[in-house]
C-alpha positions as CSV (number, residue, x, y, z in Angstrom):
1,X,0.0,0.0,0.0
2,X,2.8,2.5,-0.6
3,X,1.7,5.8,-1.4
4,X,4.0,8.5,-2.9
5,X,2.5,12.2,-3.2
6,X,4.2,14.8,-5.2
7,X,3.8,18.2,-4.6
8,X,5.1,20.8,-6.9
9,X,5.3,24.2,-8.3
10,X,6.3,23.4,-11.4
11,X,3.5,23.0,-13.9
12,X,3.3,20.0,-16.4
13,X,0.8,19.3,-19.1
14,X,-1.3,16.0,-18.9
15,X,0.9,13.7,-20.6
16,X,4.2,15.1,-19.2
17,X,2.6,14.5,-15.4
18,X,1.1,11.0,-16.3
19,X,4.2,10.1,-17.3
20,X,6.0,11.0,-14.1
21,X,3.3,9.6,-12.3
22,X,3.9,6.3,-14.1
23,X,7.8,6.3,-13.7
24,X,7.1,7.2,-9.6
25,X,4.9,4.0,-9.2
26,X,7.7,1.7,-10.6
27,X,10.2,3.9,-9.1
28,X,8.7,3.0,-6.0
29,X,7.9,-0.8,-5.7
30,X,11.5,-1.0,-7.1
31,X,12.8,0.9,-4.1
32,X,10.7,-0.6,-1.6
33,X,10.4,-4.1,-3.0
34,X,6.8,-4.6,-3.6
35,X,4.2,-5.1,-6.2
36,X,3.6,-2.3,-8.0
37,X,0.3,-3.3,-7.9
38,X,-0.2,-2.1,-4.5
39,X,1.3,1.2,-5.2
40,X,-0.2,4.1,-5.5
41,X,1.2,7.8,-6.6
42,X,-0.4,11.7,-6.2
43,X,1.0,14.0,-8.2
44,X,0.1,17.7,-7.4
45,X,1.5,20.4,-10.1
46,X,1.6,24.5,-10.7
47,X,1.0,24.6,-6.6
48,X,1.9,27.9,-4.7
49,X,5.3,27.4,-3.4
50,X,8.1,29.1,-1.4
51,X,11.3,27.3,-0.3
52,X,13.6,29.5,1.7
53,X,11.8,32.4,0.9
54,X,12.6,31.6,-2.9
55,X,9.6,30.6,-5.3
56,X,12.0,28.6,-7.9
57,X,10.9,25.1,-8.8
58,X,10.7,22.9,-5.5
59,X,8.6,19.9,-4.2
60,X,7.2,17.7,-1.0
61,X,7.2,14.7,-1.4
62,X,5.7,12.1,1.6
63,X,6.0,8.5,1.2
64,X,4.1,6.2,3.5
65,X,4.0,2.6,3.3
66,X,3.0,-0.1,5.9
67,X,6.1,-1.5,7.7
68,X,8.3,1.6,6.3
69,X,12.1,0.7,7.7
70,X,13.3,3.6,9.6
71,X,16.8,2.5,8.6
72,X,16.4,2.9,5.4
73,X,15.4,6.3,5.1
74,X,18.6,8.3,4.2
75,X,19.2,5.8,1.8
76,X,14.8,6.5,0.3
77,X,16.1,10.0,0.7
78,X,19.1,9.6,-1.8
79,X,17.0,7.6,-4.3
80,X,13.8,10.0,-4.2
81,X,15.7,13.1,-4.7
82,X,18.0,12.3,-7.6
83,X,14.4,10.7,-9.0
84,X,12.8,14.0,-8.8
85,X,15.9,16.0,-10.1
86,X,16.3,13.8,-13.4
87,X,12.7,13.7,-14.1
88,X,11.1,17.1,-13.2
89,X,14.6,18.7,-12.8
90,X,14.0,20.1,-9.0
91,X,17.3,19.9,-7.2
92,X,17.8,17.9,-4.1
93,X,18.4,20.9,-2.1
94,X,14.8,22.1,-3.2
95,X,12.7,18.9,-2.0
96,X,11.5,18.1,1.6
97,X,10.6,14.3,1.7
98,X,8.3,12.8,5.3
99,X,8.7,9.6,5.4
100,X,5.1,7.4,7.7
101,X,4.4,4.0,8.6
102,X,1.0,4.2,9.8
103,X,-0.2,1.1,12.0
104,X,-2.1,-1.6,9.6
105,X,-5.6,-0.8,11.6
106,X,-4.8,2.9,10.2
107,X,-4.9,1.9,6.7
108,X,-8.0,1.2,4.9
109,X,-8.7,-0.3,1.3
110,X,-11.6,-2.2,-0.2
111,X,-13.9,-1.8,2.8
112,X,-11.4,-3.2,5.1
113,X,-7.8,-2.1,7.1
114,X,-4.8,-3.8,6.3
C-alpha cells in the first residue's frame, strides 16, 4: 500500500505529469520491493510554493507505506531526490521528503484495514 505524493510548483501538461506519475509508481515498488500493484502515486503540479523564501521550482514529497524501515530512510532520501531531479529537474536541495508508517488498523482499502 505505498503511497508517494508529489507536490510541486512546477506545472506539467497531462501527458508530461502522467508520465511522471507512471515512472514514480515503478520507481517505488522497485525501491521498496513490492508489487507495483499495490502502489499508488499523487501528483500535485503548478502549486503555490516558497522554499527558503525563494519561489523557484521545489517539491514535498511524503511517502508512506506499511512497515516503512526507519533504517532505510537516508538511503529512500538519496534515491527519491535524484528521481525528482532527473525527471522534473528540481534539485535535491529544493525537495523536503516525510517519510510514515502508519499502523495496519490505520490503513484502509476495499472496505477493510490492512
Amino acid at each position: 500500500m505505498p503511497l508517494l505524493t508529489i507536490t510541486t510548483n512546477i506545472s506539467l501538461d497531462d501527458q508530461t505529469a502522467q508520465t511522471l506519475c507512471s515512472k514514480a509508481s515503478s520507481h517505488v515498488a522497485s525501491l521498496l520491493g513490492k508489487p507495483e500493484s499495490y502502489v499508488m502515486v499523487s501528483l500535485q503540479t503548478g502549486t503555490t510554493m516558497n522554499f527558503a523564501g525563494d519561489p523557484s521550482p521545489c517539491a514535498m514529497l511524503e511517502l508512506k507505506s506499511l512497515g516503512l524501515p526507519e533504517s532505510q530512510t537516508t538511503e529512500f532520501s538519496e534515491s527519491l531526490c535524484e528521481f525528482i531531479n532527473q525527471q522534473a529537474g528540481i534539485k535535491p536541495e529544493r525537495v523536503y521528503i516525510q517519510f510514515s508508517s502508519p499502523e495496519r488498523h490505520m490503513w484502509g482499502w476495499d472496505k477493510r484495514t490492512f
